[in-house]
N, C-alpha and C positions, 0 to 999 in steps of 0.2 A: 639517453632516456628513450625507451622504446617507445610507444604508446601515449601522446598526451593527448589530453581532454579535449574534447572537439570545442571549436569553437563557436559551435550551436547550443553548446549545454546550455548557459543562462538565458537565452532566451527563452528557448522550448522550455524550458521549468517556470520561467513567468508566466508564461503563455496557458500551460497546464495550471499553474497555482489558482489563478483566476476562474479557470473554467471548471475542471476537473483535481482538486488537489490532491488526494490520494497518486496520484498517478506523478504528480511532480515528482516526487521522491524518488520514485522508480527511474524515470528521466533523466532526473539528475546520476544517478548512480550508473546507469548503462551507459549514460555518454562521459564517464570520467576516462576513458583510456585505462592504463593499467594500474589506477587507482581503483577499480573496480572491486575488484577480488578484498579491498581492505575496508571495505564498504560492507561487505558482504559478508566478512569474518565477526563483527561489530553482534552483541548480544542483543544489544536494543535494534535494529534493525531488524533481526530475526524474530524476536519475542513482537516487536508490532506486526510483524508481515502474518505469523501466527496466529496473533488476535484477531486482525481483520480478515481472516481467511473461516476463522472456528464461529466467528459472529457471522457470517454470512452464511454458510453452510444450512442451517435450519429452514432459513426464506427459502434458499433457491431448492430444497427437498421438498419445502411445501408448492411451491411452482411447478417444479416437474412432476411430483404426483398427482396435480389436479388437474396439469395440462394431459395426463395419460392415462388417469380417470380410477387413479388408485386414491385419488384422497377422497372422505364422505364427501365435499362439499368442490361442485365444479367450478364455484364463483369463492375461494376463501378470502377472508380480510385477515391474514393474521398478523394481528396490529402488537402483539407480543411478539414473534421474528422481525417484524419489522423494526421496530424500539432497539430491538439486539442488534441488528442488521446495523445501523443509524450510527448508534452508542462503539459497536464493535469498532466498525471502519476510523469513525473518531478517536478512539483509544488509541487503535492501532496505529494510525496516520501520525497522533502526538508521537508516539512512542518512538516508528522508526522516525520520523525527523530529529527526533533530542540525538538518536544515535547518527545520521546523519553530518549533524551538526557537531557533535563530538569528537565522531571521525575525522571530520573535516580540521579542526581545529589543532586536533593531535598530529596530524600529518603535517600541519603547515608548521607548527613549532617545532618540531622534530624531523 
């Protein structure tokens, strides 16, 4: 076997679950070794990393335009990007872990 999983992955994934969870998954997945790549082929992985990427987009366009003084309003609340923002990264974050967890389940049986 070339490549196996570091034996930091479960921690730094607890560590991140708790604090930062979005970012577990990513953790988990970069520190698999050469299980990576099967991780990464995974349609729910892709499809959430997608969502929470297309939900974030609108916030962070409304932040840089205001911080560079292209939006009307220098102080914005936009409490609708935000919601998206919030909901996006949620969706997404379920979505790649179900594929995650999937992954993980089908590699181990197989």
């Amino acid at each position: 076997m070339g490549n196996p999983p570091s034996a930091w992955r479960l921690p730094v994934t607890l560590l991140l679950a708790i604090t930062l969870s979005p970012l577990a998954i990513v953790a988990w997945m970069l520190m698999s070794g050469d299980q990576r790549k099967t991780y990464w082929q995974s349609w729910c992985v892709k499809g959430g990393l997608v969502i929470a990427v297309i939900g974030s987009l609108p916030l962070l366009f409304v932040g840089i335009a205001a911080e560079l003084g292209l939006w009307p309003d220098r102080n914005p609340n936009p409490i609708g990007f935000g919601l998206l923002f919030v909901f996006g990264v949620a969706l997404g974050s379920v979505l790649a872990l179900i594929g995650v967890l999937w992954t993980h389940l089908q590699a181990r049986n197989g």
